[in-house]
VOPAFI-890093 format. One record per residue: residue in three letters; x, y, z of N, C-alpha, C, O in turn. Coordinates in steps of 0.05 Angstrom, whole numbers, plus 5000, padded with zeros to 4 digits. Each point is the difference from the previous one (the first is absolute). Layout:
<torfis>
AlaXYZXYZXYZXYZ;...
</torfis>
This chain:
<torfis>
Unk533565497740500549895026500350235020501450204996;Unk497649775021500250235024501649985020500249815015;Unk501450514987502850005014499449985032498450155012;Unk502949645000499750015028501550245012502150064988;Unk497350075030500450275011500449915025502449995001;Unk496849945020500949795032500149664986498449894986;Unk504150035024500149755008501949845022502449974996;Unk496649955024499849905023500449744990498749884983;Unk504250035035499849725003501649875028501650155010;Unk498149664998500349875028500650225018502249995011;Unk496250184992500750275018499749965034497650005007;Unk503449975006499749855029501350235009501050174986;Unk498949825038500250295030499749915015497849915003;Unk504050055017499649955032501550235013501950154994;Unk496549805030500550235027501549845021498649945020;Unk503050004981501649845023498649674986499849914978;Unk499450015048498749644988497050084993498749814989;Unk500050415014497250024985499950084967501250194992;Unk496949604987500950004970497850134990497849894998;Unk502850364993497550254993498949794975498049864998;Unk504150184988499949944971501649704996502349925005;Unk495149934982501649735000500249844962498449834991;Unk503650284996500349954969497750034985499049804989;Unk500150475009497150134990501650054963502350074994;Unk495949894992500250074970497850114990497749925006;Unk502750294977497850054988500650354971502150114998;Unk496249934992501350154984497150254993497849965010;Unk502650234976498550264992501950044970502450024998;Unk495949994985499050094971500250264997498950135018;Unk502350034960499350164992497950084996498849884982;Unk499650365031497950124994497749915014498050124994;Unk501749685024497849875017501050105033502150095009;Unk495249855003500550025030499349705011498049865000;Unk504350105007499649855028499549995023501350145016;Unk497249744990498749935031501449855013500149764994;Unk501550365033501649855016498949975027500550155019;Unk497949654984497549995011501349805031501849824999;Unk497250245021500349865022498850175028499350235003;Unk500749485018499050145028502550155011502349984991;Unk496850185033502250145016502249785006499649775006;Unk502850364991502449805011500849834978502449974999;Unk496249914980500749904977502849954992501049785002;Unk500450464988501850094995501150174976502050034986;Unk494650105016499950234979502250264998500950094979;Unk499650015047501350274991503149865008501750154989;Unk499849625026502549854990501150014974502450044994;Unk495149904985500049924976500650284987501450044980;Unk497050165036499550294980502650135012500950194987;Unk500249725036503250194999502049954987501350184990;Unk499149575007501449764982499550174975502050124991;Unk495949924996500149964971501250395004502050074987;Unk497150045023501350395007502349975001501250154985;Unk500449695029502550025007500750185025501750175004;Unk496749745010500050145027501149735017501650105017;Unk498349684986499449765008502349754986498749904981;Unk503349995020500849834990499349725003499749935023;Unk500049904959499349775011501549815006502350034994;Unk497049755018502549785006500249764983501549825008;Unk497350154972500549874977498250054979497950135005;Unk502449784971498150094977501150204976502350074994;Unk495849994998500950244969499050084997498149855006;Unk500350454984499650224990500050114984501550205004;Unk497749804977500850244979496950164988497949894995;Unk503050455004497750124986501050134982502150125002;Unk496949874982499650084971501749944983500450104978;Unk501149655038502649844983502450035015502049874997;Unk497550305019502250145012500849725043498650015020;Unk502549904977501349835019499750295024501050224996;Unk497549675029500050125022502050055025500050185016;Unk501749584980501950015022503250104982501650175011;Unk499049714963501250094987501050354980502150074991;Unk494650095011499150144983498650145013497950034988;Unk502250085032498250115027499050244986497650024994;Unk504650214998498650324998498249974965498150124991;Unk503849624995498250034976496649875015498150175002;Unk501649615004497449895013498550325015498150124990;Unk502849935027498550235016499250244970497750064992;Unk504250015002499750224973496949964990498650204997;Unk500449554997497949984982498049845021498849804991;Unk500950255031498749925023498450285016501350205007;Unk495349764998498950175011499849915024499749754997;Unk500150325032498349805020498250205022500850215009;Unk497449714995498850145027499749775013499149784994;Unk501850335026499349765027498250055018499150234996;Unk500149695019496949955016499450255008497850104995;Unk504450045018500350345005501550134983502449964995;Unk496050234995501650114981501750195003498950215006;Unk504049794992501850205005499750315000501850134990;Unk495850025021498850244998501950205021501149935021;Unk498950384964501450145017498050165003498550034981;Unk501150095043497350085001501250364997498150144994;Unk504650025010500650245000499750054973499850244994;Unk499949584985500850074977496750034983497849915007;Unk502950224971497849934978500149784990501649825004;Unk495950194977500149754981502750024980501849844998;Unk497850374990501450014983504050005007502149914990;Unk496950235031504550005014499749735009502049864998;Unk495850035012500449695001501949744975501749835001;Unk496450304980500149834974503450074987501749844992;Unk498550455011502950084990501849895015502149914989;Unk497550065040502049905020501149714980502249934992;Unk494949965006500949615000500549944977500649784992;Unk499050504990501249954967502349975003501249804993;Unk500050435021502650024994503049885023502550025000;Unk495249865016502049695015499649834979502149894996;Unk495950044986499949804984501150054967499149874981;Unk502950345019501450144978498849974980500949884980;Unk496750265022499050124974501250294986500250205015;Unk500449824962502050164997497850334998497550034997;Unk505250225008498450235009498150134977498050155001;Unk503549704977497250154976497649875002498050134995;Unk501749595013497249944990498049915036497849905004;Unk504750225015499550085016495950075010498749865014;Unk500450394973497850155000498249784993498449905016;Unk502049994954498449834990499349785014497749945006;Unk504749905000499349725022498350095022498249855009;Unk502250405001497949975033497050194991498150035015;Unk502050094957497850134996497349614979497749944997;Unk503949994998498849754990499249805019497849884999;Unk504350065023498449795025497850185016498049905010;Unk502850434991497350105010498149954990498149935014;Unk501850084957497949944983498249764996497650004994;Unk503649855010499249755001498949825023498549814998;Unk502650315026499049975028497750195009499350025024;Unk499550134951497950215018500750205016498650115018;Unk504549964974500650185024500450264995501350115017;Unk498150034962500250274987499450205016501550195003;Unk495749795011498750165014500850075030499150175015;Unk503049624988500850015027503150075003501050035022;Unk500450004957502949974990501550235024502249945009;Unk496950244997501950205020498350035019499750235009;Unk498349515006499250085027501749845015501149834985;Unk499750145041502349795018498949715005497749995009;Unk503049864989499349744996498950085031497650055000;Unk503449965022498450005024497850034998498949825012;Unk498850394972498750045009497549874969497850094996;Unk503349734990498749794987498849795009501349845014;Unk495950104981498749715011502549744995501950034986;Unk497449735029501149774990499349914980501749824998;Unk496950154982500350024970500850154982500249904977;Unk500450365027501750184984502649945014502050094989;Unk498549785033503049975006500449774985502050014985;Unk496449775014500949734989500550054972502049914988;Unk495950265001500050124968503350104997501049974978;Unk501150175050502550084997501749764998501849954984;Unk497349915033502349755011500049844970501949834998;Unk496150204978499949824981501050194979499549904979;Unk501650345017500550284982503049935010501850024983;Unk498649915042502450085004502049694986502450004992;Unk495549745008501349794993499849964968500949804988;Unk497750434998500549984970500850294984499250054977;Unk502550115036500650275001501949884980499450104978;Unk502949735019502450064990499349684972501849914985;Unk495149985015498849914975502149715002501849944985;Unk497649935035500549645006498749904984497850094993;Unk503649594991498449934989499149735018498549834992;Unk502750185035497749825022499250165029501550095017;Unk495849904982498750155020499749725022498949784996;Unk502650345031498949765019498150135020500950205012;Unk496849734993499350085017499049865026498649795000;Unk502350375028498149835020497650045022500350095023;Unk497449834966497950065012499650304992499950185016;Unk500149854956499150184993497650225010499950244994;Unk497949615024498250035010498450075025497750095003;Unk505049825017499349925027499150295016501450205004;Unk495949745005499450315014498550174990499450205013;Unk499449744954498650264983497749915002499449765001;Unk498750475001497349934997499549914974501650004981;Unk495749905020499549854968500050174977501449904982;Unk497750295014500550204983502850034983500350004976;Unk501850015047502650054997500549754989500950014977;Unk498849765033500949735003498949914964501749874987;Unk495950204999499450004982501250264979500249934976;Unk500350255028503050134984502549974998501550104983;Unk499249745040503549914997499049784985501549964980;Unk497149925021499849724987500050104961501349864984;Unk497350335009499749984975502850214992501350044979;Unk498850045046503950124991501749804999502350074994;Unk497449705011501949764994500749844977502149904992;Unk494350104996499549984975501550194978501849974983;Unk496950225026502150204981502549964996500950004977;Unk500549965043503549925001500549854986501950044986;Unk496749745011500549794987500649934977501249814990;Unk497550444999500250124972503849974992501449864986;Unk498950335031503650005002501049865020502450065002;Unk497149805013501849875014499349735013497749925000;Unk504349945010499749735003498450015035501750115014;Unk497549864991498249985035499849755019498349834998;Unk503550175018499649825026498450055020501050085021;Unk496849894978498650135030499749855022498649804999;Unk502250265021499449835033497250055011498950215006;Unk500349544997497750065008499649725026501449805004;Unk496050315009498649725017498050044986498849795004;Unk500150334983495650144990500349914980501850044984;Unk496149805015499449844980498450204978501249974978;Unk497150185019498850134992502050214983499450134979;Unk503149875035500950214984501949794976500750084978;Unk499649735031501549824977498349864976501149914980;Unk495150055024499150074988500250264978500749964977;Unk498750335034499750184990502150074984499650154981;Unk503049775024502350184984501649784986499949964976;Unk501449915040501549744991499849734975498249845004;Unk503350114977499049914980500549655005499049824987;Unk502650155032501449765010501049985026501050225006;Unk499249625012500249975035502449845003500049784989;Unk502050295025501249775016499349995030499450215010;Unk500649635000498349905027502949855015501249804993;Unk499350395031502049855018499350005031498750185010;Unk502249615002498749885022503549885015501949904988;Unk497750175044502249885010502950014981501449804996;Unk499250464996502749994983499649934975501550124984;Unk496849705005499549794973497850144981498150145005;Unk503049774973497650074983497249804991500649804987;Unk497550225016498249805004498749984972499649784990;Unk499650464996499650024974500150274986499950225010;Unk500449724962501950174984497249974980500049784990;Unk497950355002497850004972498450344994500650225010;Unk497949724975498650244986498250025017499849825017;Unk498250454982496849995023499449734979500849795009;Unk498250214975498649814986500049685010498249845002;Unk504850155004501049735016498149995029498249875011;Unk503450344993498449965036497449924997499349785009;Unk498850404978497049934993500149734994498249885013;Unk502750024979499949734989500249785024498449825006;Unk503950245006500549905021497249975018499349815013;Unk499650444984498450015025496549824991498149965015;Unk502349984956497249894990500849704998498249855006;Unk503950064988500949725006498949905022500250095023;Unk498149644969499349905023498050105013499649925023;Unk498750284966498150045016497149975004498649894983;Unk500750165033496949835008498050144984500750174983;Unk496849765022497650174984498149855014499749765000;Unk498850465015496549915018498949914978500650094979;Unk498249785023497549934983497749895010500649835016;Unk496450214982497650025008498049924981498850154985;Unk501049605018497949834970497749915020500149915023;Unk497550154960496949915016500349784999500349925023;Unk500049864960500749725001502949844997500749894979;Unk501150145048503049984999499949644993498249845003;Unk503350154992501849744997502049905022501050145017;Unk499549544977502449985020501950145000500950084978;Unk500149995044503750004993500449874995502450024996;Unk496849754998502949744981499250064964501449944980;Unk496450185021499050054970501450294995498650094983;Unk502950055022500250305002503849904993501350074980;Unk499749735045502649974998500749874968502050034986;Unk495749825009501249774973500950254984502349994991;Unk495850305002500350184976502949995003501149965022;Unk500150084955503250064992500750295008498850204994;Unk503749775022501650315006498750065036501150165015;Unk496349674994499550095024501749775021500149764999;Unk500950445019501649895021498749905030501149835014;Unk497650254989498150005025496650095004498950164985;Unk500249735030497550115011498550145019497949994987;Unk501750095027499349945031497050204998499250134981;Unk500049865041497150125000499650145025501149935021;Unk497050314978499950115022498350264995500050184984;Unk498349755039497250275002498249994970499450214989;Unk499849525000498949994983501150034976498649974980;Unk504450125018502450054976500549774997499849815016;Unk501050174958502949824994503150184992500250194984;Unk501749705029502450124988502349854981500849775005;Unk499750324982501349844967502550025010499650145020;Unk502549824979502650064997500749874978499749764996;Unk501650464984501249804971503150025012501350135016;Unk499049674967502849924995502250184985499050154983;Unk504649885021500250194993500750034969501649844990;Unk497450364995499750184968498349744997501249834988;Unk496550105020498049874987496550275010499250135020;Unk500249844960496450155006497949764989499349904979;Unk500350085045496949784991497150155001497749914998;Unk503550385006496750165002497549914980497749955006;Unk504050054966498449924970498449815010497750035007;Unk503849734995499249635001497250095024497949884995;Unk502150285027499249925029496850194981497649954999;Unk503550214991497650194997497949904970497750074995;Unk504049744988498549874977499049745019497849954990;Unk502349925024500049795017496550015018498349825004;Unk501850485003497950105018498350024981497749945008;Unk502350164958497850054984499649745000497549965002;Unk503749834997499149704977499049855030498149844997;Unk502750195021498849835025498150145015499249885020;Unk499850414975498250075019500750045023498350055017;Unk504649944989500850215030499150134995498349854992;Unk500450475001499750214998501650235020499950095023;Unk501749934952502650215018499350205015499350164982;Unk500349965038498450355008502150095004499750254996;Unk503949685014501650155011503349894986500949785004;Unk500350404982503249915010501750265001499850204986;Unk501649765031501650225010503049925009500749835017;Unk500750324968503249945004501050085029499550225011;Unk502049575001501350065030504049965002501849905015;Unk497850264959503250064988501250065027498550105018;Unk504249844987502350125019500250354988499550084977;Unk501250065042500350324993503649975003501749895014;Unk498250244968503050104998502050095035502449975005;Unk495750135010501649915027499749785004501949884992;Unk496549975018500149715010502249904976501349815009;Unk499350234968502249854985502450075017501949865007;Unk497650434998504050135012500249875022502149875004;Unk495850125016500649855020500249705000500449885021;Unk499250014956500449725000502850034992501349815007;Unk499950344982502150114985502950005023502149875004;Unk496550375009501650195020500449825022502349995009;Unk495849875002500049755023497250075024498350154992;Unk501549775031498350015011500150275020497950135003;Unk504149945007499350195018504350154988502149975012;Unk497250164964501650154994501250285023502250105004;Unk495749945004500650195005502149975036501650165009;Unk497749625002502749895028502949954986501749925015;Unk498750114967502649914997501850195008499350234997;Unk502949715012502250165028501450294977501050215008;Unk498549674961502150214986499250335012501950115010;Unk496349994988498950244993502950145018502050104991;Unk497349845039501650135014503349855006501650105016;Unk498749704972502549914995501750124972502550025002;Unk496250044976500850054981500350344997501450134986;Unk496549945036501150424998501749975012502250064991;Unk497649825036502550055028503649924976502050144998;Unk497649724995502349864993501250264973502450074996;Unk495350004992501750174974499750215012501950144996;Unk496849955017501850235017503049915014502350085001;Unk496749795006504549945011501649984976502450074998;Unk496049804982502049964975500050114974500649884979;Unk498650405024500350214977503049994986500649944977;Unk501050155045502950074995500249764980501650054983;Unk497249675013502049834981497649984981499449784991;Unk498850515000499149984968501750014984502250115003;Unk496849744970501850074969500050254993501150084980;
</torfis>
């Protein structure tokens, strides 16, 4: 059985009468990454202060790595990595007086000291750059810090947010397989809106919308989601009725257009077989079929809602935790 490492339950947050977070649940596995997937304003990084302990919430529970969040604060943080959207970079410093600095706020002890920040160098690609000043590093060797600096003292949950935001593709395709890597050792929350990158790295998604969680599945799910129900052109030299097309079993609809027919099956039914043995034995003669599956965005946005991106949080939910730091856990 596999040890839950985050688990979230009726976690709710409000800012005066506006409700960031409205009784969201959901949980992260040892050894997998999760995709904490949503549009701007959502209430992705609410969620990601909350679980740091930067952020208290106003009702709900917490606990990482077994460890009770509001009860159990320095044990929870102890075994907690996080980078947040900006990464806490000092730009006077090196990489390396960087890494020693945040070891040793995060009391890693002075013998194995060397080893902890010579190993997240290692692992972040950062050997070669270890005593030049972070100032004068690209934004991907800084992000490469901001993510050294959140597994320097060896968390066994890495949160990250927007691991990504701002790197050229290049970069954007090396943090991503440095995530993978982590994964190896550690448990991974990643914040994202990019769909592409929760493809690429993520083994499972939670999807939140307006405070709420809308869905909790594997990529595999989502895919699924997005082939459910879907249409398929089809183009026969000698078509048939639509009322002859509807009788086949599993098809939901018909309609026609620009010399097409379009199928819609019904949902976890495939009548492709029946439609396409149907065309040998009657002489439709099939010339065309072609799947008009939903894409994995059009699912989020059926998901996420229609115009995610107007909702009042974005700038209600910074304005507000900036006034309300002083009452993090």
């Amino acid at each position: 059985m596999q040890e839950t490492m985050i688990k979230v339950s009726g976690l709710s947050r409000t800012f005066g009468t506006f409700q960031a977070l409205d009784g969201i649940d959901f949980s992260v596995q040892r050894g997998e990454v999760m995709g904490f997937l949503g549009p701007n304003g959502a209430g992705k990084t609410t969620t990601m202060r909350i679980l740091t302990g930067l952020l208290s919430p106003t009702e709900g529970a917490v606990s990482v790595g077994g460890f009770d969040l509001l009860s159990e604060p320095e044990e929870a943080r102890a075994i907690t990595g996080f980078l947040p959207e900006n990464p806490p970079i000092y730009d006077e410093m090196t990489v390396r007086e960087y890494l020693i600095y945040l070891a040793t706020l995060r009391r890693v002890e002075k013998g194995a000291l060397e080893q902890a920040v010579n190993r997240a160098l290692s692992r972040c690609g950062l050997v070669d750059v270890a005593d030049r000043l972070l100032s004068n590093l690209s934004k991907g060797y800084r992000q490469r810090a901001g993510i050294a600096q959140a597994i320097v003292h060896s968390p066994k949950v890495l949160i990250l947010d927007e691991p990504t935001v701002g790197l050229d593709p290049i970069q954007i395709r090396e943090i991503r397989s440095l995530i993978r890597e982590l994964a190896e050792e550690h448990s991974v929350l990643l914040s994202t809106h990019i769909l592409p990158e929760i493809r690429m790295t993520c083994d499972r998604v939670t999807v939140i919308s307006n405070g709420r969680i809308v869905a909790e599945d594997t990529i595999e799910g989502l895919e699924q989601r997005a082939h459910a129900g879907q249409a398929m052109r089809i183009v026969l030299a000698e078509p048939p009725s639509a009322e002859t097309l509807e009788s086949i079993a599993g098809v939901q609809s018909v309609s026609e257009q620009d010399g097409a027919l379009f199928v819609t099956a019904e949902a976890d039914e495939d009548p492709i077989t029946e439609i396409v043995k149907q065309s040998v034995e009657k002489g439709w003669n099939l010339r065309e079929m072609t799947p008009m599956g939903q894409s994995l965005e059009e699912i989020f946005v059926q998901l996420a809602g229609s115009d995610p991106l107007e909702r009042s949080e974005e700038n209600s939910e910074e304005g507000a935790e900036e006034n309300g730091k002083g009452g993090a856990a």
